[in-house]
Each structure stands twice: as C-alpha cells, then as structure tokens.
Steps between C-alpha positions, in 0.01 A plus 500: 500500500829668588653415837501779746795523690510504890513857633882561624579545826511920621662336840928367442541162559133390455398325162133424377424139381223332458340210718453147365473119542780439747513836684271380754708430781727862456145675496368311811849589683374870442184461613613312811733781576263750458176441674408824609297535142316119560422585855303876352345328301415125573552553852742190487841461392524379118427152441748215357325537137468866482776533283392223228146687541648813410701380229226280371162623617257557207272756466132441593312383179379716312705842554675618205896557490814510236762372774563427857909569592613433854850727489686464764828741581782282658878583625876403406387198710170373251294576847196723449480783652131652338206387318248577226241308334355712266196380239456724160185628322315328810111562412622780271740547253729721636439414901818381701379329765785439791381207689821479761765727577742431776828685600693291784438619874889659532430731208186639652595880531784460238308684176553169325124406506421843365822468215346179409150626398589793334694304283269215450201727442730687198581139366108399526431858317746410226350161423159619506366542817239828508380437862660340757288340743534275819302367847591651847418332840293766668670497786838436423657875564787450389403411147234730458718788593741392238269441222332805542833691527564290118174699377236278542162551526222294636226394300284270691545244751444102481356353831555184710805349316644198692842522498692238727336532835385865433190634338591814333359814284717591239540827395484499063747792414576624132769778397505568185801588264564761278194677383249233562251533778308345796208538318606337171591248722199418640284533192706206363494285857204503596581310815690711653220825525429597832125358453612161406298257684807319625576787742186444655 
C-alpha cells in the first residue's frame, strides 16, 4: 500500500503530523486547555487518559475500516493547536468517518476551524473518501451549526449514548463528495437509514 501523505496545512505556521506512542502528554496538554469541547459533550472536563484513548482506542469489534489517523496541526512551538481523528472506508469503502475534531478555544471565530475542514475533506476526497460522515451531540449548537454549514446532512439519530457523565443522542450526518449521493450512501450503510432500529 502506498503511504498517503498528511494533508498540508492551508493556515501559515501550522503543520499536520501524525499522533503516536509518546505524544500522549502534548495531546492531553490540548485537551486540558481546551475543555469547552469535553464539557459539550461529556459534561466533564477531559480525563487524565483521554489522550492515550484517543491515540489508542480501538474500534468496537466487528466494524470494518482501512485506517484510523489521529492528525493533529501544531505551531512553531510543537504545541497543538487543532485536532482530527479521522477513520477511512469505515463500514464502507469509500466512508470517512471523522470521529474528533477540535480547533483550540482562542481560534473560535478565526475561520481556522472552517480552513481546516475544507482542506481535510479535499485530502480525504483524494485518498478515497466518497462520503464523509461523522456523530453530532444533539444539543451541542455550536457544532451542529458548523457541520451543517460544512454540508452535512442528517441521516438518522443513535439514542442514549453515555458519554462521561452525559447521556446523549447523536445526530449521524453524511455529505457526500463529488457526484456520489445520500442515497448511495445509505444503500451501502445500512445503519445509518433513518429506520434503523438504533434510532429508536
């Protein structure tokens, strides 16, 4: 398999690399910067291994995937300043599943957050990806305005997900890229139809 290079950075002085063993404690600096994600979410500021989980943290058994890449985008200083874990041909080939991404607090409002996707999604699209999918917090304005601003589209819902001291319904979302469609999509991912009995 060729190696697929990490997309380059549209913002100066930010460069992508990609998280490994020994990058726990930078991450976990980040995220203990940054709580205003972990408190929309888990209702709780992040934990002291939420960094090694999101480095580490497999995939339930069972749910088919090429690769899982936590990139994050640091300064001059090797600090990060965003996040992104995304997970190719997740369920399907061709779905790009973003499980985290996080922009630090004091560039809320910049246009970095919205930079940063555009140019990941285009890097996901030229490795593959035909859909890009993801999970919202309903709930969680903030994200849900952006993410529908990106071009998503909600496809159904999953129900009574405990995350950290919150029990949440996550909003499944799908855009799809280039000429592909929702419906494609869902004829291929069955989980993610609007009658899946997970929503229920």
């Amino acid at each position: 398999m060729t190696p697929i290079e990490l997309p380059a950075s549209p913002i100066e002085g930010l460069r992508a690399v990609e998280l490994g063993v020994g990058d726990e404690p930078l991450l976990q600096r980040f995220f203990d910067v940054n709580p205003f994600y972990f408190f929309a979410v888990n209702g709780e500021p992040a934990l002291p291994d939420d960094a090694a989980d999101e480095i580490h943290g497999e995939l339930p058994p069972g749910i088919p995937f090429t690769r899982k890449r936590v990139i994050a985008f640091v300064d001059g200083h090797g600090e990060v300043v965003a996040l992104v874990n995304v997970i190719s041909d997740l369920l399907a080939t061709g779905v790009w599943h973003i499980g985290t991404f996080i922009v630090a607090t004091v560039r809320h409002g910049s246009g970095d957050a919205h930079a940063l996707y555009r140019n990941l999604e285009g890097w996901c699209g030229a490795n593959g990806a035909r859909w890009m999918r993801l999970h919202v917090v309903q709930g969680h304005e903030r994200a849900e305005r952006f993410w529908s601003r990106m071009g998503y589209m909600q496809t159904s819902q999953r129900l009574g997900v405990t995350m950290g001291k919150r029990t949440n319904t996550l909003r499944v979302m799908i855009k799809p890229l280039a000429d592909n469609t929702i419906e494609q999509h869902l004829t291929r991912v069955a989980r993610d139809r609007p009658d899946d009995p997970a929503a229920r």
